[in-house]
Z-matrix of the N, CA and C atoms (Angstrom, degrees):
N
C 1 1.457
C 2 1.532 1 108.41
N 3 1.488 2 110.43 1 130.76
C 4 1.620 3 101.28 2 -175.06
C 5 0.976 4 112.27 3 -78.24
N 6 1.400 5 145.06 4 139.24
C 7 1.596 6 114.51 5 161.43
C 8 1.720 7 123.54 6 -71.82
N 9 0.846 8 96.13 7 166.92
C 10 1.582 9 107.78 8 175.47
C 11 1.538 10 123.79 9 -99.04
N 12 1.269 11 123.56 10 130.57
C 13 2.078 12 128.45 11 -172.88
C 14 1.716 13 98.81 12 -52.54
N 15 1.488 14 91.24 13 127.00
C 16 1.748 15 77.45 14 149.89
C 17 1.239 16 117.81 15 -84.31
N 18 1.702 17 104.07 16 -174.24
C 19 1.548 18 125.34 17 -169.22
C 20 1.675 19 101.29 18 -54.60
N 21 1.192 20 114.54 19 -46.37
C 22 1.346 21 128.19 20 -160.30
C 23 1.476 22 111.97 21 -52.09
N 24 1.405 23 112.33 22 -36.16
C 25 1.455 24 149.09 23 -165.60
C 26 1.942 25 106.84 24 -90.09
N 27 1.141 26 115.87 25 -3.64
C 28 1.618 27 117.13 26 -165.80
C 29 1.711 28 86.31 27 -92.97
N 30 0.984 29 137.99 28 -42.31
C 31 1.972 30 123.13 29 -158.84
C 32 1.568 31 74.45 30 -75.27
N 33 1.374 32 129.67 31 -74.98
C 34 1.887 33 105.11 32 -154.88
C 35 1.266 34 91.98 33 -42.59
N 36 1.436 35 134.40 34 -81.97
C 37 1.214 36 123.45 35 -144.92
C 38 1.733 37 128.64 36 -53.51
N 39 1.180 38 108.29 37 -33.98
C 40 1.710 39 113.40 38 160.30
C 41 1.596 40 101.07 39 -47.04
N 42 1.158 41 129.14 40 -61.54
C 43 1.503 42 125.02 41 -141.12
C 44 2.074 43 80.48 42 -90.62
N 45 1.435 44 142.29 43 -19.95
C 46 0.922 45 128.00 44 165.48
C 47 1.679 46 109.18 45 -46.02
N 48 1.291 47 110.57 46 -45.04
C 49 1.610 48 111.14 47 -150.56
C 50 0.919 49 100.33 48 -77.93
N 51 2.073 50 130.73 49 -22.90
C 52 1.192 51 135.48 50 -174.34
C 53 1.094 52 98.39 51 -69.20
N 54 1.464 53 135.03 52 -60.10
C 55 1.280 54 132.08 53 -161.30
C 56 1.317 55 115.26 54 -84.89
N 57 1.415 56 127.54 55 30.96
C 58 1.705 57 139.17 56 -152.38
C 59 1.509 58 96.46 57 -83.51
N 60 1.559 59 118.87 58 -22.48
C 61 1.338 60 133.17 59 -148.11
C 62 1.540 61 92.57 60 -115.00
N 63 1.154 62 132.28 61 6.53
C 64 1.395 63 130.46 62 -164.99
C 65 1.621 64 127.63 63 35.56
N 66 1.301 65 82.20 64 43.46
C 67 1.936 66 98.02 65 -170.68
C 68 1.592 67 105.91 66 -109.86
N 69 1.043 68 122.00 67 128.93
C 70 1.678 69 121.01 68 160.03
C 71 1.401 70 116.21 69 -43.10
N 72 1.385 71 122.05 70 138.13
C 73 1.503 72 117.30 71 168.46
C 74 1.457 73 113.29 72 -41.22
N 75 1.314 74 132.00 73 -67.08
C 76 1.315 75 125.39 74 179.39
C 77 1.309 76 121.14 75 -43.07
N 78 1.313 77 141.23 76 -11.69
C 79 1.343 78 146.37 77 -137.54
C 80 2.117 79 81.60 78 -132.78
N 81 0.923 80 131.69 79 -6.40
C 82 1.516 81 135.22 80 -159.99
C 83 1.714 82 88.90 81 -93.44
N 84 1.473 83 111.83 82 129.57
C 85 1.961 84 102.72 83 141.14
C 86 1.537 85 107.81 84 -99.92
N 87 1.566 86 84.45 85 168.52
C 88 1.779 87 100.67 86 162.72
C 89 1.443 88 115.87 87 -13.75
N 90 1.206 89 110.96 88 -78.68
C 91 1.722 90 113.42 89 -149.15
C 92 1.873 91 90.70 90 -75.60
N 93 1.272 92 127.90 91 -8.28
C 94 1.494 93 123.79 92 171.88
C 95 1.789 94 103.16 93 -62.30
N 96 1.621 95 90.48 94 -58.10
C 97 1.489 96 101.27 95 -172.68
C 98 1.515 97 108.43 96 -35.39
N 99 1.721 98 95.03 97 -75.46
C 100 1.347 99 103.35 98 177.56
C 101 1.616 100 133.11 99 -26.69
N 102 1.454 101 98.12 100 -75.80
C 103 1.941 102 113.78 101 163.36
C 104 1.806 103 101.83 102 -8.02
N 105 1.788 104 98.18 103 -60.80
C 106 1.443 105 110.35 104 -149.36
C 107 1.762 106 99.01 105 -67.34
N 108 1.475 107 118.46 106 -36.77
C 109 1.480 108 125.01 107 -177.16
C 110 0.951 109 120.01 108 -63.40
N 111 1.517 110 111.28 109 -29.67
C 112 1.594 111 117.58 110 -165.68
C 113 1.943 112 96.09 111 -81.67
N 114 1.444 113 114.64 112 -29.67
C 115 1.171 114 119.31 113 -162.52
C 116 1.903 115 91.58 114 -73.11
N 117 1.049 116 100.33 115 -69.72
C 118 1.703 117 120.51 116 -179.75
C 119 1.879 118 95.85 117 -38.85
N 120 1.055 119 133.53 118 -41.93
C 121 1.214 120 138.79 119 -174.39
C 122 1.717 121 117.86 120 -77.17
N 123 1.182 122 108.20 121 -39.11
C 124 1.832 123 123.92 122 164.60
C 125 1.189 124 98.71 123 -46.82
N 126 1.697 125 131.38 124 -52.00
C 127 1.390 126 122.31 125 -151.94
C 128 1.571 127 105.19 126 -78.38
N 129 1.236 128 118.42 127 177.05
C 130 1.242 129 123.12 128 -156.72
C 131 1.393 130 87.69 129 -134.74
N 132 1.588 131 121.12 130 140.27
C 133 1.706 132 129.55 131 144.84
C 134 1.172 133 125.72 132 -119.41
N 135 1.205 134 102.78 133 -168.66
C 136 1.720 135 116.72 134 -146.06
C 137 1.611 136 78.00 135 -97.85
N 138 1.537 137 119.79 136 116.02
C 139 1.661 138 121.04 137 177.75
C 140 1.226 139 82.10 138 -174.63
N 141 1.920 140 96.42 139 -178.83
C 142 1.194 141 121.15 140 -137.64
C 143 1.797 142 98.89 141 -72.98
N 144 1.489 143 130.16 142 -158.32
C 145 1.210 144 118.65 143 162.01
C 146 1.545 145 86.74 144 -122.64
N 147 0.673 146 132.21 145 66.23
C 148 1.974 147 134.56 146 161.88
C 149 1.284 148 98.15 147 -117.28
N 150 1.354 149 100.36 148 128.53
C 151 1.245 150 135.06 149 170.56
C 152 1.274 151 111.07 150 -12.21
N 153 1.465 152 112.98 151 -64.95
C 154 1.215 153 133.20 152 -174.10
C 155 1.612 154 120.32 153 -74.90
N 156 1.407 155 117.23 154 -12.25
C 157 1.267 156 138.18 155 -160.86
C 158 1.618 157 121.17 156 -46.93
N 159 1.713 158 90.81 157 -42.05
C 160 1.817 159 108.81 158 -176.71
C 161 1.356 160 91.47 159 -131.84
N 162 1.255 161 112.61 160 136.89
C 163 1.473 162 131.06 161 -179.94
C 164 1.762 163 125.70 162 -149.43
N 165 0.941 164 96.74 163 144.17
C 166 1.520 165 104.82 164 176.72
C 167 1.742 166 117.86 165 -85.73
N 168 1.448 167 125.07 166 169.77
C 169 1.728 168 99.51 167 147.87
C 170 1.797 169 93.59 168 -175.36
N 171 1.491 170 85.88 169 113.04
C 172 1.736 171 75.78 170 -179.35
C 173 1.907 172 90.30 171 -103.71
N 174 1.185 173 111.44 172 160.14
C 175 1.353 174 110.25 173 -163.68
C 176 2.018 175 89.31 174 -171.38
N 177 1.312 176 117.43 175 149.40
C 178 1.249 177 126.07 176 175.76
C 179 1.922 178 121.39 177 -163.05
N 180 1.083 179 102.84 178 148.60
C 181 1.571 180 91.29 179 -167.70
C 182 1.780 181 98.88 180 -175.97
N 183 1.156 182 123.93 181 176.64
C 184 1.409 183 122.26 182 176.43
C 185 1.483 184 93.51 183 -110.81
N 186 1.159 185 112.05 184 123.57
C 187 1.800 186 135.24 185 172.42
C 188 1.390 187 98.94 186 -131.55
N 189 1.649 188 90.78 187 150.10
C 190 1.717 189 113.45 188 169.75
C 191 1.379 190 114.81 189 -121.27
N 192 1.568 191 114.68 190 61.53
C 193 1.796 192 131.09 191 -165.91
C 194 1.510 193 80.69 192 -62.88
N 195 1.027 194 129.44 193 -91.96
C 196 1.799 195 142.30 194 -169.22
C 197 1.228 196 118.28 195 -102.00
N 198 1.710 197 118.28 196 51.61
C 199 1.350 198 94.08 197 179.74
C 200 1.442 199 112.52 198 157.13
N 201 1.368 200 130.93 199 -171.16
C 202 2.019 201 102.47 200 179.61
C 203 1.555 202 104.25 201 -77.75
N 204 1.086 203 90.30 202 157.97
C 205 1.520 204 92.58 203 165.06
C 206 1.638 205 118.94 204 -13.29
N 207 1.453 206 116.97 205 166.49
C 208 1.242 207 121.22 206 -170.53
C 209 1.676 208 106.54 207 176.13
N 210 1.326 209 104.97 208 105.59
C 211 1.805 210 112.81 209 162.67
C 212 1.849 211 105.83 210 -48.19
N 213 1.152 212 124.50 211 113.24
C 214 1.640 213 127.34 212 170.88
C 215 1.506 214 123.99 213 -117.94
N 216 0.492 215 108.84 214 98.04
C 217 1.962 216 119.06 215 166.41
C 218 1.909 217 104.59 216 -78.70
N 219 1.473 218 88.85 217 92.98
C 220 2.054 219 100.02 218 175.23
C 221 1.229 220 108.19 219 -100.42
N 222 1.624 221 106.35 220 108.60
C 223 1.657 222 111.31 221 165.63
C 224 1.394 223 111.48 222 -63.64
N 225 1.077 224 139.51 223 169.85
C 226 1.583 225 146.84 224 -179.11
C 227 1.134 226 106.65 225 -157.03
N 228 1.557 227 92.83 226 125.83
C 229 1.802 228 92.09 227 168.87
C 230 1.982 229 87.57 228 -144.68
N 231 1.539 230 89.19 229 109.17
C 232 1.407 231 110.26 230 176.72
C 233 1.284 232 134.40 231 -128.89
N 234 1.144 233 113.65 232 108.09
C 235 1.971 234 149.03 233 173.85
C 236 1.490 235 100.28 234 -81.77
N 237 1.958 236 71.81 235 127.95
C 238 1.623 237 97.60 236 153.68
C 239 1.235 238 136.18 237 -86.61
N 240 1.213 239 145.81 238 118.32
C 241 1.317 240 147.96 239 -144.49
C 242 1.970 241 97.99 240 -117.35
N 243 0.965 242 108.47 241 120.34
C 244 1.503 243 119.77 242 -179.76
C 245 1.470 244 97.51 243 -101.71
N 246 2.054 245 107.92 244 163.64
C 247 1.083 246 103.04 245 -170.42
C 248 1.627 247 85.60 246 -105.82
N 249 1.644 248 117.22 247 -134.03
C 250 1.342 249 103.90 248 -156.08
C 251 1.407 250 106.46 249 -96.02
N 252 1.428 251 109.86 250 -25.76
C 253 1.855 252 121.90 251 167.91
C 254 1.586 253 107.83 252 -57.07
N 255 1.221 254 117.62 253 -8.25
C 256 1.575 255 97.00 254 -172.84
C 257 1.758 256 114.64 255 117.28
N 258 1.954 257 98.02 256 -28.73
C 259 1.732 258 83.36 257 -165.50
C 260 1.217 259 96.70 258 -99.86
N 261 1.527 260 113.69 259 -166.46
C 262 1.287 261 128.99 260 -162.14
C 263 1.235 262 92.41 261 -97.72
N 264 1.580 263 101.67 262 155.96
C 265 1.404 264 139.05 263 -155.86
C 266 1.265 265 111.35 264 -141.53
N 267 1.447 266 132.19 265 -66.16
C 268 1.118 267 121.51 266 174.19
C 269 1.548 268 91.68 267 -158.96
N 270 1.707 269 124.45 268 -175.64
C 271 0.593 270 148.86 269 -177.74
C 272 2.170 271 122.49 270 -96.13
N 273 0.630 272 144.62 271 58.60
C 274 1.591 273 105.31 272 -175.93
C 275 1.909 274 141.55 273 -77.65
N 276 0.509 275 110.11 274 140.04
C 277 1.567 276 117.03 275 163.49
C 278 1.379 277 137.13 276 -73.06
N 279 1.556 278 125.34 277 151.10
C 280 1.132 279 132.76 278 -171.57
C 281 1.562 280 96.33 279 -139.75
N 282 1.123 281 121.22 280 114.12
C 283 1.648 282 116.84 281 174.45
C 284 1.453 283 118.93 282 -115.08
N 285 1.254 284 134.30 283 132.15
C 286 1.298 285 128.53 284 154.47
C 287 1.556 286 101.75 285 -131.51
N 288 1.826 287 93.60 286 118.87
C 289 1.285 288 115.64 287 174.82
C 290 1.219 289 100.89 288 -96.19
N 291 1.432 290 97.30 289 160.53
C 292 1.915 291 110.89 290 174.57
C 293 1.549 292 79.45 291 -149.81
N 294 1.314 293 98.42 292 117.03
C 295 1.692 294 123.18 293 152.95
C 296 1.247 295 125.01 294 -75.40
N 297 1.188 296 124.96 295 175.43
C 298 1.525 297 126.20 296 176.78
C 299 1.249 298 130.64 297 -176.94
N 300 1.397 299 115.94 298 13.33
C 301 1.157 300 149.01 299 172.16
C 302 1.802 301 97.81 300 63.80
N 303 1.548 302 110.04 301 -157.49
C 304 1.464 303 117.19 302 -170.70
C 305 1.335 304 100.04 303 -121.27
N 306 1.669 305 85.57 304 156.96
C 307 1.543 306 109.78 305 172.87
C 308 1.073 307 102.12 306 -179.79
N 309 1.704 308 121.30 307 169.01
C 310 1.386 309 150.80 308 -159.00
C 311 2.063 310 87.19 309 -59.04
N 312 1.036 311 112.58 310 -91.16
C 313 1.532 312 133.70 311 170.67
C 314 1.478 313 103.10 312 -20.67
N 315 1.725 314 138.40 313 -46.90
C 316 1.070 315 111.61 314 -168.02
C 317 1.683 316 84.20 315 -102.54
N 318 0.907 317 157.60 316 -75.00
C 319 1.367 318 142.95 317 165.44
C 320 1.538 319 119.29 318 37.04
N 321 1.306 320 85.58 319 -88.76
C 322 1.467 321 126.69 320 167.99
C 323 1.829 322 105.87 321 -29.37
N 324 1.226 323 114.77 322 -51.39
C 325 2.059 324 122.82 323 177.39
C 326 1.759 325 89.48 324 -55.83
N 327 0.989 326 129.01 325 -29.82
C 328 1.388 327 108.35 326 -170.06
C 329 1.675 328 112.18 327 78.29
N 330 1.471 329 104.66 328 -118.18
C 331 1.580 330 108.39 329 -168.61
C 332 1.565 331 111.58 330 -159.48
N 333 1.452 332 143.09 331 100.52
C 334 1.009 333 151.01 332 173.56
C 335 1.443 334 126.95 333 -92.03
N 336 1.705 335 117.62 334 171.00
C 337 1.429 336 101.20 335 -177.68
C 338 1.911 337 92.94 336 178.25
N 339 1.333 338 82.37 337 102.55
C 340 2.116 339 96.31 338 -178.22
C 341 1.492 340 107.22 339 -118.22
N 342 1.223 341 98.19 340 113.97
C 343 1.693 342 106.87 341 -172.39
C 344 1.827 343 110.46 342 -89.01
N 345 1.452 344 130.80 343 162.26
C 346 1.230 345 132.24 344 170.18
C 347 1.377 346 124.35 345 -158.08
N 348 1.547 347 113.34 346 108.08
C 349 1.636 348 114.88 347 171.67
C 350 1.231 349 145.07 348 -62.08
N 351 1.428 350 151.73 349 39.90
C 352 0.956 351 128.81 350 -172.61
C 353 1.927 352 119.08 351 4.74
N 354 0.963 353 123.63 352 133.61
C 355 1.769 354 117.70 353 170.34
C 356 1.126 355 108.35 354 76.30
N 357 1.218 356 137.34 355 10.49
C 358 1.410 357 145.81 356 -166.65
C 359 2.031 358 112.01 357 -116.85
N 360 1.549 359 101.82 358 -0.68
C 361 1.242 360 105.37 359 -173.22
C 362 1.520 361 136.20 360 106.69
N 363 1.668 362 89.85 361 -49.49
C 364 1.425 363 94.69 362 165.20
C 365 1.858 364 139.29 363 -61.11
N 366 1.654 365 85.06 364 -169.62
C 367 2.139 366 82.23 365 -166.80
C 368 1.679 367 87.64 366 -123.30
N 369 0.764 368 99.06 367 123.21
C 370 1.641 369 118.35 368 173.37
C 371 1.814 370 116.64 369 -46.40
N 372 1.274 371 89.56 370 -60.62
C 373 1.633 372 116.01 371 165.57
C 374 1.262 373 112.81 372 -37.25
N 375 1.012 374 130.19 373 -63.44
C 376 1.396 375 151.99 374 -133.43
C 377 2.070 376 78.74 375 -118.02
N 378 0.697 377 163.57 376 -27.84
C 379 1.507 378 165.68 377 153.86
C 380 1.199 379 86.86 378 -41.28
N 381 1.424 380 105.51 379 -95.75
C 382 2.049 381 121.25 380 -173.65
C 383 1.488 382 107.87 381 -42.92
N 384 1.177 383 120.28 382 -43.45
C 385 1.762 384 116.54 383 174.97
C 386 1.570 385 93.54 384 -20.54
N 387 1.839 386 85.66 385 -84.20
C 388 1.601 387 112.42 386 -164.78
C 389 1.201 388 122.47 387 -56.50
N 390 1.152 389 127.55 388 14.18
C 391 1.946 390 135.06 389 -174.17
C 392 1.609 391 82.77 390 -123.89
N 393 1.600 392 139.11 391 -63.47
C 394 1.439 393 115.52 392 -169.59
C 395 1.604 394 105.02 393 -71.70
N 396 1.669 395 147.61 394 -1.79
C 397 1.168 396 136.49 395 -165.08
C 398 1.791 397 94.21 396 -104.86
N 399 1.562 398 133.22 397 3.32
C 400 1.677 399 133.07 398 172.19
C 401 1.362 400 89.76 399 -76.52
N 402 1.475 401 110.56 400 139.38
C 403 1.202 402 125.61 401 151.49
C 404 1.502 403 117.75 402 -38.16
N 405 1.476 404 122.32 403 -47.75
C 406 1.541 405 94.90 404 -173.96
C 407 1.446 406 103.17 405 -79.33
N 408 1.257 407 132.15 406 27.31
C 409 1.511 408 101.12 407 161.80
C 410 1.499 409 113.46 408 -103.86
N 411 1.570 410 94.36 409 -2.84
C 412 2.100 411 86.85 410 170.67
C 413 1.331 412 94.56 411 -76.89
N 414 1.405 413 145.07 412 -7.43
C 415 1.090 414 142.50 413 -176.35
C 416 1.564 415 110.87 414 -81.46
N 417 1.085 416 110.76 415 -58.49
C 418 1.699 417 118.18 416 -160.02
C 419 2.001 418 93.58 417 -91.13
N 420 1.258 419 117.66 418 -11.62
C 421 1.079 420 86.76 419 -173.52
C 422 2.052 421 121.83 420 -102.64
N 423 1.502 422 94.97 421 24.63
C 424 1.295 423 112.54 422 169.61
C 425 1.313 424 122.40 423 -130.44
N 426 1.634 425 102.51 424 24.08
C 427 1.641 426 115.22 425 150.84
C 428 1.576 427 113.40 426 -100.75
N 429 1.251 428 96.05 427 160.81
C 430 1.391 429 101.35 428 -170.38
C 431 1.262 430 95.93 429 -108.30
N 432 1.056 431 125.35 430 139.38
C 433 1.828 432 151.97 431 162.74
C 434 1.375 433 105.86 432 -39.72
N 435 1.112 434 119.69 433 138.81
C 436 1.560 435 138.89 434 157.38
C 437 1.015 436 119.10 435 -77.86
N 438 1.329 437 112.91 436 -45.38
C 439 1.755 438 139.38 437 176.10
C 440 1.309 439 113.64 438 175.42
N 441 1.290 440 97.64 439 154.99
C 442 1.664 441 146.27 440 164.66
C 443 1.148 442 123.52 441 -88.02
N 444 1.273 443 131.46 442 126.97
C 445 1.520 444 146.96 443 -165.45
C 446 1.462 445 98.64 444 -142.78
N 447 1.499 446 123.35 445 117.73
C 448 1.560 447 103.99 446 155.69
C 449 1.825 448 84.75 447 -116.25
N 450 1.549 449 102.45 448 158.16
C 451 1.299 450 117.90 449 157.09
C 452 1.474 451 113.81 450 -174.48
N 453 1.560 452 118.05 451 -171.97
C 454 1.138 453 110.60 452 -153.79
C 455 1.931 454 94.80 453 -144.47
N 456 1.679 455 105.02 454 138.26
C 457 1.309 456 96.48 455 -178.39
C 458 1.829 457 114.44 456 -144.35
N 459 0.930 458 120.85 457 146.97
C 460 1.419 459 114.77 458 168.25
C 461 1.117 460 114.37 459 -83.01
N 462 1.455 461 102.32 460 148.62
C 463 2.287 462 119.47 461 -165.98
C 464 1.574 463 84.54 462 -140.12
C-alpha cells in the first residue's frame, strides 16, 4: 500500500512540479504552470474522506489583493483539516498564482471560478479538458506571466 503526502508536504510538492523542467519560476508560461497543477493535482493525500476534503479551484479575474490591479489565474489546492474528534476545523490552501498584469484583452475575461473534488465522483481529465476548451484560456494562455507566487494559507 503506498502511502499518501500529508497536507504539510503539498507547498514542496507543488513548487516540485514547477521546477520538474529545471526552469526558474520566472522562466515558466501558463500552460507550464498549468501541466505542473494538473500533475500536483492527480496526486492524492492523506485527508479527510468528506466530500469536500481535497479540492481543486482554478478561478481568475483582475484583483488588487497587494497592489494595482492585476489579471490572476489562482490554482487551488484546498484541504480540509479536521480537529481530533473527526470534525472540521478549518480549511487550508495551496495557491499558485501567475499574474500578468492588465490590459484591454485580459480585462475583457472578466472573472471565473471552476471548483473540483477528489471523492466527489468526478473525472479530473474531463475538469481540465473543459477549463483549457473556455475561450479565455486561448486568451491567457499566450501571455506571459509577470510572476509566480505559490503559497499556502488557512480559511
Amino acid at each position: 500500500m503506498t502511502r499518501r503526502p500529508s497536507v504539510d508536504q503539498a507547498v514542496g510538492l507543488l513548487e516540485g512540479e514547477l521546477r520538474a523542467g529545471q526552469r526558474a519560476l520566472a522562466d515558466l508560461g501558463t500552460e507550464d504552470v498549468w501541466q505542473a497543477f494538473l500533475r500536483f493535482g492527480r496526486r492524492l493525500f492523506d485527508v479527510s474522506e468528506a466530500p469536500d476534503g481535497d479540492g481543486l479551484l482554478f478561478q481568475y479575474g483582475t484583483y488588487s489583493f497587494d497592489g494595482p490591479p492585476t489579471f490572476t489565474v489562482d490554482l487551488t489546492r484546498q484541504f480540509q483539516i479536521c480537529d481530533a474528534d473527526g470534525d472540521h476545523d478549518h480549511y487550508m490552501q495551496v495557491h499558485c498564482e501567475v499574474r500578468y498584469g492588465t490590459g484591454p484583452a485580459l480585462e475583457a475575461l472578466g472573472s471565473f471560478n471552476s471548483w473540483f473534488f477528489h471523492d466527489a465522483g468526478d473525472d479530473l481529465e474531463e475538469w481540465a479538458r473543459e477549463l483549457t476548451e473556455l475561450s479565455a484560456w486561448t486568451t491567457v494562455r499566450t501571455v506571459t506571466p509577470i510572476e509566480i507566487r505559490v503559497f499556502q494559507e488557512q480559511v
